[in-house]
NUKOLZA-388236 format. One line per 8 residues: their letters; for each residue x, y, z of C-alpha. Coordinates in nm, 3 decimals, decimal comma, m for minus. Layout:
% residues N
a = X/Y/Z | ...
END
This chain:
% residues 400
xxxxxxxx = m1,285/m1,868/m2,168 | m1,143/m1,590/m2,367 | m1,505/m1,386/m2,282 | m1,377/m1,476/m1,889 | m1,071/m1,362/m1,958 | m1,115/m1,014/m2,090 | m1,413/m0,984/m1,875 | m1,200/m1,057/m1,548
xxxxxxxx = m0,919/m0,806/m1,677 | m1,140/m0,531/m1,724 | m1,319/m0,614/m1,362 | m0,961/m0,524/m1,209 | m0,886/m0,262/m1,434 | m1,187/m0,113/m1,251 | m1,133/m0,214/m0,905 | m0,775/m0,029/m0,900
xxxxxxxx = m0,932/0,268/m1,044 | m1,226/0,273/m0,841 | m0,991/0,243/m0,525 | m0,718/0,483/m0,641 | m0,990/0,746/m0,697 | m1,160/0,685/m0,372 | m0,842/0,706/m0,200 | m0,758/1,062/m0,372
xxxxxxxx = m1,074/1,168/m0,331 | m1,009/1,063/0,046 | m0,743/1,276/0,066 | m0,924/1,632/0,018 | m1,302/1,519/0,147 | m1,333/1,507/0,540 | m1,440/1,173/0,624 | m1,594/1,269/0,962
xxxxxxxx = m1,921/1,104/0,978 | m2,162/1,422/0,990 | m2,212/1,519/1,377 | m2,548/1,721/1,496 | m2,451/2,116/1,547 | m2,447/2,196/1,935 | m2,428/2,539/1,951 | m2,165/2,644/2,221
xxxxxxxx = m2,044/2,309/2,259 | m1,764/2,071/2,191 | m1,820/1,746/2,046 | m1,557/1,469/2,158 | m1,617/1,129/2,032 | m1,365/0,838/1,854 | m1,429/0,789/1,524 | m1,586/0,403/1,598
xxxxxxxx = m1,759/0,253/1,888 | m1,499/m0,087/1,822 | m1,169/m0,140/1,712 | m0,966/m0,424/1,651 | m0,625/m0,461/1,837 | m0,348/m0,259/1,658 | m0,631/m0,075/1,415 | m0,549/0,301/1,521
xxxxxxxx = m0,762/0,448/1,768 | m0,844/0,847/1,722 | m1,111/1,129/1,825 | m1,288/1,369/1,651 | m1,290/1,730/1,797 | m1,544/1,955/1,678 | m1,563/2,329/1,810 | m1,881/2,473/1,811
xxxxxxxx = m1,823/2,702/2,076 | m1,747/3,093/1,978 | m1,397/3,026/2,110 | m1,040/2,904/1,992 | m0,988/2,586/2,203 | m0,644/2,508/2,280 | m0,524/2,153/2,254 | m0,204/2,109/2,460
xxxxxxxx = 0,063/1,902/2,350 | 0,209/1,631/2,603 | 0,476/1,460/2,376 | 0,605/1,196/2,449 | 0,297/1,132/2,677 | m0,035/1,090/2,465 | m0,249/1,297/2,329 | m0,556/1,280/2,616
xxxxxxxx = m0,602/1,075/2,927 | m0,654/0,710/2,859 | m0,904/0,494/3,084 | m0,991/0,136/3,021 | m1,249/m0,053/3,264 | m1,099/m0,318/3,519 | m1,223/m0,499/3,813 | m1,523/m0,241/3,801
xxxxxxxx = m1,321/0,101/3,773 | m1,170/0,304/3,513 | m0,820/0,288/3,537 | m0,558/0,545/3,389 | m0,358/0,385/3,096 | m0,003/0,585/3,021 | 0,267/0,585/2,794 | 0,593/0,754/2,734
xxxxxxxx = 0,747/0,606/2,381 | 1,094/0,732/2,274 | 1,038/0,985/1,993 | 1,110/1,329/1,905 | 0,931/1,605/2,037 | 1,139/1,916/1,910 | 0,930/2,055/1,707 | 0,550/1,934/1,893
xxxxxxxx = 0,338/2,226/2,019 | 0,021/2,302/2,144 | m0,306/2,283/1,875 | m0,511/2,533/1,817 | m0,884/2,417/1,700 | m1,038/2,769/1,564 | m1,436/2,824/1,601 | m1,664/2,637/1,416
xxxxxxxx = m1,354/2,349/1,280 | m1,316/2,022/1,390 | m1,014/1,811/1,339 | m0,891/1,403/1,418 | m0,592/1,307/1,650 | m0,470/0,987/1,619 | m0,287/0,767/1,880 | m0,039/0,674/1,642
xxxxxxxx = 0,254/0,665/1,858 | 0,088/0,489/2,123 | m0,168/0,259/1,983 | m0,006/m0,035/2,091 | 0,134/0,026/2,451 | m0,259/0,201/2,554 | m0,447/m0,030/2,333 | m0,311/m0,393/2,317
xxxxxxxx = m0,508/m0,527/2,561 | m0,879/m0,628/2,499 | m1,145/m0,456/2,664 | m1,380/m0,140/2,724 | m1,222/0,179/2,736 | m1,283/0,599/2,702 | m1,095/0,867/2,644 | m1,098/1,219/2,861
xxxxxxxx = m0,995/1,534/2,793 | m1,040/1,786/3,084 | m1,433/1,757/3,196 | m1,471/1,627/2,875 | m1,530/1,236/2,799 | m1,571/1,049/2,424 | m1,795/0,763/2,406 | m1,711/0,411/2,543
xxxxxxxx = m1,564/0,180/2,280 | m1,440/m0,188/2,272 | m1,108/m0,319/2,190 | m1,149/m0,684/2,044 | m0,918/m0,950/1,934 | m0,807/m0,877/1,506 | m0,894/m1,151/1,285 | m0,697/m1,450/1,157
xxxxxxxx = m0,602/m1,257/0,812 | m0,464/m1,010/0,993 | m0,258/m1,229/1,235 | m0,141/m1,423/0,957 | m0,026/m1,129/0,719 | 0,163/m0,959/1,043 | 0,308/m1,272/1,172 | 0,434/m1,450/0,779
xxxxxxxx = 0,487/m1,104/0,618 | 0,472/m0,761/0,806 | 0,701/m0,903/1,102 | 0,966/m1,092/0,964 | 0,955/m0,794/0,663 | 1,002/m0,542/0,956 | 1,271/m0,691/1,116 | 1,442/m0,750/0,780
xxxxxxxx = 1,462/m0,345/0,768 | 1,576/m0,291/1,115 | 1,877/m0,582/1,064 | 1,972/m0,356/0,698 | 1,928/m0,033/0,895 | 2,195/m0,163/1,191 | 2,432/m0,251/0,958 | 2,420/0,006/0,674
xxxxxxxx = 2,708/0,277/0,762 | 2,589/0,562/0,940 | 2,228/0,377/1,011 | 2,085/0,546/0,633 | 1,738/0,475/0,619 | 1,721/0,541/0,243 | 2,021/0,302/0,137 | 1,833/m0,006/0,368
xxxxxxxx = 1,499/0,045/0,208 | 1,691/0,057/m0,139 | 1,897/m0,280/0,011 | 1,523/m0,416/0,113 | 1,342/m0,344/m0,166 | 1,610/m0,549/m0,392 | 1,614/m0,834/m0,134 | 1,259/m0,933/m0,141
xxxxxxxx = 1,218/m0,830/m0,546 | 1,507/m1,121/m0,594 | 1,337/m1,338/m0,372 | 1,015/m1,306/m0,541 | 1,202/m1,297/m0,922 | 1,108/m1,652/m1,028 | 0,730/m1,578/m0,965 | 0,768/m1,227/m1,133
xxxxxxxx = 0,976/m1,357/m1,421 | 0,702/m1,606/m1,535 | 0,432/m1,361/m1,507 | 0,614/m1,151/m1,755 | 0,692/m1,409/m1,952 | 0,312/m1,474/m1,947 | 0,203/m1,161/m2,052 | 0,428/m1,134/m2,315
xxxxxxxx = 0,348/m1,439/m2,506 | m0,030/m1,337/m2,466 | 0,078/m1,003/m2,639 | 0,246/m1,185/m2,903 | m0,067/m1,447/m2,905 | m0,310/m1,158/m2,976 | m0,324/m1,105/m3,360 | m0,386/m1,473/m3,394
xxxxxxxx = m0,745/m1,433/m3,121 | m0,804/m1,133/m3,297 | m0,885/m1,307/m3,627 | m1,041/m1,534/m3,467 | m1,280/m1,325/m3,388 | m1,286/m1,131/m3,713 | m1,348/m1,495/m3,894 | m1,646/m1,614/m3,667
xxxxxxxx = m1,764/m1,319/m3,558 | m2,112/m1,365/m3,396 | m2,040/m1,696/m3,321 | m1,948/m1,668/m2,984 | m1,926/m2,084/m2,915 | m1,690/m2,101/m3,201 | m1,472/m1,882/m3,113 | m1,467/m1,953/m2,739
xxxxxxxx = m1,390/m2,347/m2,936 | m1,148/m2,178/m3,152 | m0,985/m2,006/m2,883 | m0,932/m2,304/m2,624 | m0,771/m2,491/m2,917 | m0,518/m2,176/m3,001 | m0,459/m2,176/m2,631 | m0,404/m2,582/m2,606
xxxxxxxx = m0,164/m2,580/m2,949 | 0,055/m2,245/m2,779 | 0,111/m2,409/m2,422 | m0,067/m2,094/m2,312 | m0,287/m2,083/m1,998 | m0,401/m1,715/m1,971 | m0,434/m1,693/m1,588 | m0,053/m1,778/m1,604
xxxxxxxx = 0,006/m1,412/m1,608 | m0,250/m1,308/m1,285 | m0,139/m1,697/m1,028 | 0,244/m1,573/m0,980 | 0,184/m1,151/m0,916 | m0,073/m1,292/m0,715 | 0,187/m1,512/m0,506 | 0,363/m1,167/m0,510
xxxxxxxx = 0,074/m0,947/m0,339 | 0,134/m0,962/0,000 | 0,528/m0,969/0,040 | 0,533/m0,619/m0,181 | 0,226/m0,526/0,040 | 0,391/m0,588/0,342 | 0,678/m0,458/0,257 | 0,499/m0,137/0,152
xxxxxxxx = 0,340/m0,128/0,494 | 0,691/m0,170/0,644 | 0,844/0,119/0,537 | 0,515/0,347/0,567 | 0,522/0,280/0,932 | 0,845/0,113/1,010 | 0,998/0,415/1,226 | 0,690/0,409/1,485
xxxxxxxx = 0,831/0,356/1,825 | 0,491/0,164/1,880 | 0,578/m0,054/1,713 | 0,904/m0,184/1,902 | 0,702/m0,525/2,013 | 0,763/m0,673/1,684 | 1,096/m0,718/1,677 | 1,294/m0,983/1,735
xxxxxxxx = 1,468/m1,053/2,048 | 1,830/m0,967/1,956 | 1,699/m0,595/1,767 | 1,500/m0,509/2,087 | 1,765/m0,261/2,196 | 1,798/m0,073/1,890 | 1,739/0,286/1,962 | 1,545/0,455/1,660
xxxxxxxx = 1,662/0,764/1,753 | 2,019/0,655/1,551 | 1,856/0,620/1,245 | 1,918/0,885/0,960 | 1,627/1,016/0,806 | 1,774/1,232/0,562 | 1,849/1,048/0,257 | 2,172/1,191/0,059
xxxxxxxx = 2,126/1,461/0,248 | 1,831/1,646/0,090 | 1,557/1,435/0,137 | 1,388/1,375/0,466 | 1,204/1,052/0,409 | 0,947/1,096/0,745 | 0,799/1,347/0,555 | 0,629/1,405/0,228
xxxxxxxx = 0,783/1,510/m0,137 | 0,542/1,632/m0,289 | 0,731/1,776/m0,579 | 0,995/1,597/m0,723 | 1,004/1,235/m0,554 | 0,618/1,174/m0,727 | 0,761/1,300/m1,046 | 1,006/1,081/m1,034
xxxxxxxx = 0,827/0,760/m0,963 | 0,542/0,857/m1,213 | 0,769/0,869/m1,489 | 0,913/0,546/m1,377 | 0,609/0,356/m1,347 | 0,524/0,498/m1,723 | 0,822/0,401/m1,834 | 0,744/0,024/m1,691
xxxxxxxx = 0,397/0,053/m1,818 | 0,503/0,132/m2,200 | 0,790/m0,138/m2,180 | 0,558/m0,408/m2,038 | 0,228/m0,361/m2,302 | 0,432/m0,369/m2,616 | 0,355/m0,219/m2,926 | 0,116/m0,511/m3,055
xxxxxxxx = m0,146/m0,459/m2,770 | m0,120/m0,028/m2,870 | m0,122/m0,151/m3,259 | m0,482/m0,277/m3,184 | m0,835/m0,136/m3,087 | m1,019/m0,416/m2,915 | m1,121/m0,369/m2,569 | m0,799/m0,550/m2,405
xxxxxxxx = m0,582/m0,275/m2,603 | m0,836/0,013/m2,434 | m0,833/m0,087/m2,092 | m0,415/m0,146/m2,141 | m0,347/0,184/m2,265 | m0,580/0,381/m2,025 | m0,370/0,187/m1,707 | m0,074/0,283/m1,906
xxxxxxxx = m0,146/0,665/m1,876 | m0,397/0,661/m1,595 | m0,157/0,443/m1,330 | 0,136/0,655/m1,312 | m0,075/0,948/m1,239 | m0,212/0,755/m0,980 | 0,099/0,637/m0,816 | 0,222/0,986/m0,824
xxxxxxxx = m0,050/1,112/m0,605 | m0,014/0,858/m0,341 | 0,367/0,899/m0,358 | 0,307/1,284/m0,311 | 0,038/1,175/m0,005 | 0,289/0,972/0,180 | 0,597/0,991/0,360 | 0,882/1,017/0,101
xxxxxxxx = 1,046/0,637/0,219 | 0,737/0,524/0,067 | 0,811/0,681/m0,274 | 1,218/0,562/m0,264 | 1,099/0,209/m0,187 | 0,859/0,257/m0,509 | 1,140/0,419/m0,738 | 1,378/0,135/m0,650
xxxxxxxx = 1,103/m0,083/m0,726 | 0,998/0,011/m1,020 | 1,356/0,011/m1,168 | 1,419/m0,338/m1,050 | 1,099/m0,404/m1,281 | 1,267/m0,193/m1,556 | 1,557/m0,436/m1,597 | 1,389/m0,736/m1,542
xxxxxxxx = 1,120/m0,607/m1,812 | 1,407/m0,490/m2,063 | 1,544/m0,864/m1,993 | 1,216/m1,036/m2,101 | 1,164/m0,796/m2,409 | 1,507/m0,869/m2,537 | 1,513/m1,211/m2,460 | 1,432/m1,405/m2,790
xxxxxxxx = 1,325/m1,738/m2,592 | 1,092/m1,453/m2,341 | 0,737/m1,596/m2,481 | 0,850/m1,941/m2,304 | 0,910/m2,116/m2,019 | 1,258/m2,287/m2,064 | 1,101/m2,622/m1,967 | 0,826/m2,623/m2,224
xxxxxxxx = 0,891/m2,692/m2,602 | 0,963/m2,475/m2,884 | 0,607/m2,394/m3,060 | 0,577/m2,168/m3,372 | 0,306/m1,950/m3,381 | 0,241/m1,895/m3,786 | m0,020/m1,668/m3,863 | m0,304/m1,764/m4,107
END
């Protein structure tokens, strides 16, 4: 079990690595699929031949003409003229959402470049129905491409989570003076952290009487070592004497999972006008157009900080890492203590790169986060009873 254990750990160490790099490495590669070269033409496609309802729809544009194409820019209509087949005809599909289009002009796509425009702010008024549709733009036409139905995980995750989660924000937003988008997500953020603080609490709890457990495995395996069946035996009895189950750490952050990724969805995309449908009845009025952006002031949180906001939150999330992994697991050189410190040093770096990536809201409802898990961390750590649940017995853990 203890084999399983470390084997499992070091299996998700790799998966968040492996998908934090591919996501920054997403960030500066083109992910166009590779398109044939057509001299003097322009090659207008989508970038899939199927989508699922409310996946965002986009086209690739590629240039190979010897001449600057110029993309005009018909905010708040969409991007290029929608058709979707019915009763044997294309018909035109339009849309008009209520954003702002100060500062929208006209693209220019250079010789030889190509570039992806997304229907983000109309996905789901064009695309909501089911069907077989194309997009035009001038004599130009992309492919056909299907819209189907999205699957049950995705209906459930919108409809428990993302929705309710959503509206949650909108309620905070109405009622927070002068409609501050920064103070609601803070307000949020704390909300659903104290909701989820009994599963949260026990996972720390966990992980810090598995820290404290850890001397005791480790001569374990220093008196039997080669003997893997005695000290998996060993092991399972140090486990049964403790109280300790050591999944208890992974069950409750995984009861966690998909109310902080909701809620991290939420306030990516929270501010689309497209996504007006999923509110509730008595918030269906609400005009986005009140809400302030600009938190304190000096930070517009539509927008990307890619200076001091990822600082910020990197040195946050280090300063969680170091409190949580204790000096006993840094003390040691096993493999458990390797794959701990390199999350502890390779994690913030991570966070700070998608923080710098995306729009700054994302990065305040990270920092408030994080500090939340500061306290509640310092709290454990100080606690003397913190290796315990408070409705299990006292146990002694002596040391041979």
């Amino acid at each position: 079990m203890e084999r399983f254990n470390k084997i499992l750990k070091n299996v998700l160490v790799f998966l968040v690595i492996f998908l934090a790099v591919n996501y920054i490495m997403g960030l500066f590669i083109n992910k166009d699929e590779p398109t044939e070269s057509q001299p003097g033409t322009i090659i207008f496609t989508t970038t899939d031949n199927e989508y699922s309802r409310r996946e965002k729809i986009a086209v690739k544009i590629t240039n190979n003409t010897d001449k600057t194409i110029i993309i005009p820019n018909e905010c708040p209509g969409e991007p290029f003229k929608v058709l979707r087949f019915e009763n044997n005809a294309w018909v035109e599909k339009n849309a008009n959402p209520d954003i702002n289009c100060e500062n929208t002009k006209p693209l220019e796509l250079q010789p030889g470049k190509k570039t992806t425009i997304a229907y983000t702010n109309w996905n789901n008024a064009l695309f909501s129905e089911m069907g077989r549709f194309k997009i035009e733009f001038g004599e130009l036409a992309s492919n056909e491409f299907l819209v189907v139905k999205e699957g049950i995980f995705r209906q459930l995750m919108t409809g428990l989570f993302y929705r309710p989660i959503y509206n949650a924000l909108i309620f905070l937003i109405r009622i927070v003076p002068g409609h501050d988008l920064g103070f609601a997500i803070i307000l949020l953020t704390i909300i659903i952290r104290t909701i989820l603080l009994m599963p949260s609490q026990k996972s720390m709890r966990a992980q810090k009487r598995m820290q404290e457990l850890q001397p005791r495995l480790e001569k374990i395996k220093e008196k039997y070592k080669g003997d893997q069946q005695k000290i998996a035996t060993e092991t399972m009895a140090l486990w049964k004497e403790t109280k300790i189950n050591p999944f208890s750490s992974c069950l409750p952050l995984l009861l966690q999972m998909p109310f902080l990724i909701a809620l991290f969805y939420v306030i990516q995309n929270g501010l689309n006008p497209d996504n007006t449908y999923m509110l509730y009845t008595e918030y269906s009025g609400f005009a986005f157009k009140e809400i302030d952006v600009n938190f304190l002031g000096i930070l517009d949180l539509t927008k990307a900080n890619i200076y001091v906001l990822p600082l910020i939150v990197g040195a946050l999330q280090f300063a969680q890492m170091k409190l949580a992994t204790g000096k006993k697991i840094k003390q040691q050189g096993n493999e458990m203590a390797m794959a701990t410190n390199m999350m502890t040093y390779v994690l913030p770096v991570m966070i700070a790169v998608f923080t710098a990536s995306l729009p700054a809201g994302v990065g305040i409802y990270w920092a408030a986060s994080t500090i939340y898990g500061i306290v509640q961390q310092l709290i454990i750590n100080r606690s003397k009873d913190a290796g315990k649940d408070s409705n299990e017995p006292t146990v002694k853990v002596i040391e041979n």
